[in-house]
C-alpha positions as CSV (number, residue, x, y, z in Angstrom):
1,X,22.3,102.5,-110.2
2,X,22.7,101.0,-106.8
3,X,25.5,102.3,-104.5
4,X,28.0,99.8,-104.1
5,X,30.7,99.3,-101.4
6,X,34.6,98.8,-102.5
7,X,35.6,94.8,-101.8
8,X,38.1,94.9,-99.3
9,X,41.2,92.8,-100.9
10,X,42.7,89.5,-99.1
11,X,46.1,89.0,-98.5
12,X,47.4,85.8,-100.4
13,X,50.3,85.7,-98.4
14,X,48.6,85.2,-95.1
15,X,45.7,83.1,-96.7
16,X,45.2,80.6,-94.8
17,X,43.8,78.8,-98.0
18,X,46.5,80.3,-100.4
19,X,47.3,76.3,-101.7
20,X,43.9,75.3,-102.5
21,X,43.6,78.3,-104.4
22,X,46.3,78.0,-106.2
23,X,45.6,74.2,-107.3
24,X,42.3,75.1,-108.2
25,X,42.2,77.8,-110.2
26,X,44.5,75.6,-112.8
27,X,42.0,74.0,-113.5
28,X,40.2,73.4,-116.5
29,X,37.1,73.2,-114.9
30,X,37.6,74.5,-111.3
31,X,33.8,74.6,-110.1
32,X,32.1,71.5,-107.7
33,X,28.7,71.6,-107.6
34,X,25.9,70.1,-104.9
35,X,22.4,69.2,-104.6
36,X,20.1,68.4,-102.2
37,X,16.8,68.8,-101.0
38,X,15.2,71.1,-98.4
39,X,12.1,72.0,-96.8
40,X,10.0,74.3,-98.2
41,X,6.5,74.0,-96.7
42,X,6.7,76.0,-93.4
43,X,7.6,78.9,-95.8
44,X,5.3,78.2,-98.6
45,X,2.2,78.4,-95.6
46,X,3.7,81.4,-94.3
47,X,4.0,83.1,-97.4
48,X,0.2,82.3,-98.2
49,X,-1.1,83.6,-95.0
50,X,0.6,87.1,-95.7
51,X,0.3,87.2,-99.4
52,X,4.1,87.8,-99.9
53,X,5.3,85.9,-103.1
54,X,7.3,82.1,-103.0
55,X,9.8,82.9,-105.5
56,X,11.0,86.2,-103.8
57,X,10.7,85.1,-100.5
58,X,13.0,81.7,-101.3
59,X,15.4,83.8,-103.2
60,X,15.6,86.2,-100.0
61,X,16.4,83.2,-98.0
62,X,19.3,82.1,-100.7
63,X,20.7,85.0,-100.2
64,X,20.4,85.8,-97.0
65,X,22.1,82.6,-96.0
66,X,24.9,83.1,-99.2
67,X,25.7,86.6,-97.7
68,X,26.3,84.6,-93.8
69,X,29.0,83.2,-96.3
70,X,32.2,84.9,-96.5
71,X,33.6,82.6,-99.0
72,X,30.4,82.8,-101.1
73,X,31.3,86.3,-101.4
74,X,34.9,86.2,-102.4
75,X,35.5,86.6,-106.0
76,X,38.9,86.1,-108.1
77,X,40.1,89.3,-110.1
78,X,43.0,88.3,-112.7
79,X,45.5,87.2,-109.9
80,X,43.2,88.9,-106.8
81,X,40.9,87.9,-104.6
82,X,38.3,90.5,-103.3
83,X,35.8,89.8,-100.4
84,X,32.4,91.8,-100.9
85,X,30.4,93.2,-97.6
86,X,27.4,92.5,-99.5
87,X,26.3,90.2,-102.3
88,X,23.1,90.7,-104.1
89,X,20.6,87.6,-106.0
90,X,20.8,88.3,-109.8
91,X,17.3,86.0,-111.0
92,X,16.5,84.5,-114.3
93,X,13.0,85.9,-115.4
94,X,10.0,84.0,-117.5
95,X,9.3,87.0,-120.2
96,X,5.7,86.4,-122.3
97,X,7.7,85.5,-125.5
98,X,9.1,82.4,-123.5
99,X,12.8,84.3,-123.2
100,X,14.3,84.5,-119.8
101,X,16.0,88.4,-118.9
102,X,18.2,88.9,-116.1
103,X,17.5,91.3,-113.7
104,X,19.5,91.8,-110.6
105,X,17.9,92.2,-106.9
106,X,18.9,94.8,-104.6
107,X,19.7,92.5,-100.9
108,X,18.4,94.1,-98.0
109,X,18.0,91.8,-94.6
110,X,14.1,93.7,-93.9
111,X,12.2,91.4,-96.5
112,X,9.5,93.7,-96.4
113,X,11.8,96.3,-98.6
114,X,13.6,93.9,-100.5
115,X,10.3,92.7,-101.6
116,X,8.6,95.8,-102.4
117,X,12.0,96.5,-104.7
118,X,12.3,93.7,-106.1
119,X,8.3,93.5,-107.5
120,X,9.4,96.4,-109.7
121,X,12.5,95.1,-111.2
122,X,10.9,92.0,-111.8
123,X,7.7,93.2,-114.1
124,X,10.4,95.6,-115.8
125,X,12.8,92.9,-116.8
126,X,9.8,90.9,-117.8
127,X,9.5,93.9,-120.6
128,X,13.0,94.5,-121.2
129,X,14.3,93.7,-124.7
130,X,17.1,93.0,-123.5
131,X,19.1,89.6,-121.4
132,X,20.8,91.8,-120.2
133,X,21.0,93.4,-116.6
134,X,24.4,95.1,-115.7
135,X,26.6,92.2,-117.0
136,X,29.6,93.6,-115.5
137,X,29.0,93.3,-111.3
138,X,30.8,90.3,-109.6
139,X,29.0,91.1,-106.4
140,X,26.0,88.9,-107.5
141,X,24.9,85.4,-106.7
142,X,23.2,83.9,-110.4
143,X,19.7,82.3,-109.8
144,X,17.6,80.4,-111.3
145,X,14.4,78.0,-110.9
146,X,13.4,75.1,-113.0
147,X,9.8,74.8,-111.1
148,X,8.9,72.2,-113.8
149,X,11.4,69.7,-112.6
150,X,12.4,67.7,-109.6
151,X,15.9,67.5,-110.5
152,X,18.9,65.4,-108.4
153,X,21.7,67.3,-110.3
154,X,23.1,70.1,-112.6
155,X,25.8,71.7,-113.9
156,X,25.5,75.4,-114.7
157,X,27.0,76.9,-117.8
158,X,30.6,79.0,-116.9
159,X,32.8,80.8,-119.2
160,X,36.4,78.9,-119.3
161,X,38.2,81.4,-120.7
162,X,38.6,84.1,-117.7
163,X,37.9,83.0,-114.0
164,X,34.2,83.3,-113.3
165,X,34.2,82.9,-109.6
166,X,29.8,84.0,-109.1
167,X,28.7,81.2,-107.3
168,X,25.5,79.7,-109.3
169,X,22.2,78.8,-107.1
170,X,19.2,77.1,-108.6
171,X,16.2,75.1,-107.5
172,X,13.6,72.7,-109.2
173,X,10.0,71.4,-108.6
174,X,8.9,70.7,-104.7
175,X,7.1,67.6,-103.8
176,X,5.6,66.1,-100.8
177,X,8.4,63.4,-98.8
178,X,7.1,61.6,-96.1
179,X,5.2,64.9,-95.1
180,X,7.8,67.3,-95.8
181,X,7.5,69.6,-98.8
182,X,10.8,68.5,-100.6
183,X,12.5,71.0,-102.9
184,X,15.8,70.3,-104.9
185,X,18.3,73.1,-104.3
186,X,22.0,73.4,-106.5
187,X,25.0,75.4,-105.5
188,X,28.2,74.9,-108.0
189,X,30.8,77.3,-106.6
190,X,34.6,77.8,-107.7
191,X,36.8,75.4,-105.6
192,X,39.9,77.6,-105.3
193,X,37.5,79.7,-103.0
194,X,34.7,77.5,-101.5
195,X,35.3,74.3,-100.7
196,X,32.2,71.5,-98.6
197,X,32.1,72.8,-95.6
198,X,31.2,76.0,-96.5
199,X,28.5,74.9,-99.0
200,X,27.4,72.9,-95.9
201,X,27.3,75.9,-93.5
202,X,25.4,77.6,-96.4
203,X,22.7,74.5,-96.1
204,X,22.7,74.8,-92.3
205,X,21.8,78.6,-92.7
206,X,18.9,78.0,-95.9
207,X,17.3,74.4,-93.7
208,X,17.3,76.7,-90.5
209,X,15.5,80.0,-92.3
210,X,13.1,78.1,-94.0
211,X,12.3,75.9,-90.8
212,X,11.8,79.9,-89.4
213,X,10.3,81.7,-91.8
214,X,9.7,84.6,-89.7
215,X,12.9,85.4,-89.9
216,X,12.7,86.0,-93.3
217,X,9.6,87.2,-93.6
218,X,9.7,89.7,-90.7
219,X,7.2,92.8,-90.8
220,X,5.6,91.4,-94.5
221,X,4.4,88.3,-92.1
């Protein structure tokens, strides 16, 4: 099992965003999602030219820029709120029967290991009989791809019953826009803990990777 670090704990009482979170989270349904599109193509050539795989590299890029974050790595705990030093991608895989497993990604900012992990975790949860993968972990981001459409919009399914504060991530089917290789890309987050301008800082971070992909790519490039 991966070693994880202890989430330090924030102190509501000095919170500088103590009444948003309390409005929000008395909500019924507290989450606000986004969509919008972003350049994929300078990362899809560079992933071609060093063999490295699309999927992994874009989902080291979502959470590379998620973890630049802090918000996107707070979480609620009953009537807590925990900040994580890391978060890590947790990714919806296609198995042969048609089912999707989970299986959770180890982050590491040298793409070169993270890929190499992440290969094997993949092809086992693609054999796993179980959806499963470690249900119980708040420091995750959920993924998931639907490559088969260009979507302009969804909402992710969330439990109402007990604060789920993981924020979701997915992307759809990329087509060429006026030159550019236009990919749809979701967030829906928790509002008592993330509110625009942080899923805008997260945009800024994922536009400015992908326009780089070096930077992601590093020593697998």
């Amino acid at each position: 099992m991966d070693k994880r670090e202890n989430p330090r704990s924030i102190d509501l009482e000095r919170w500088p965003r103590r009444e948003a979170f309390e409005l929000f989270r008395g909500f019924g349904f507290p989450y606000f999602n986004l969509t919008a599109d972003v350049d994929v193509g300078p990362l899809r050539e560079a992933v071609r030219a060093c063999g490295a795989s699309f999927t992994v590299a874009l989902v080291h890029v979502l959470a590379r820029a998620a973890n630049e974050v802090p918000e996107l790595r707070q979480r609620i705990r009953g009537e807590d709120v925990v900040e994580h030093t890391t978060v890590h991608p947790s990714i919806t895989v296609l198995a042969d029967d048609e089912a999707f497993r989970f299986v959770t990604l180890r982050y590491e900012d040298a793409f070169d290991r993270f890929a190499a992990d992440a290969k094997q975790r993949i092809e086992r949860a693609r054999l796993a009989e179980s959806l499963w993968s470690e249900p119980d972990r708040d420091d995750l981001l959920f993924m998931t791809a639907i490559p088969w459409v260009a979507f302009t919009g969804m909402i992710h399914p969330v439990p109402l019953d007990s604060p789920d504060s993981v924020p979701r991530i997915a992307w759809g089917k990329y087509r060429d826009v006026g030159g550019r290789l236009a990919m749809p890309l979701n967030v829906q987050a928790h509002h008592a803990l993330v509110d625009g301008v942080h899923v805008g800082r997260f945009f800024g971070c994922v536009e400015r990777l992908l326009a780089s992909p070096d930077r992601t790519l590093g020593a697998a490039a």
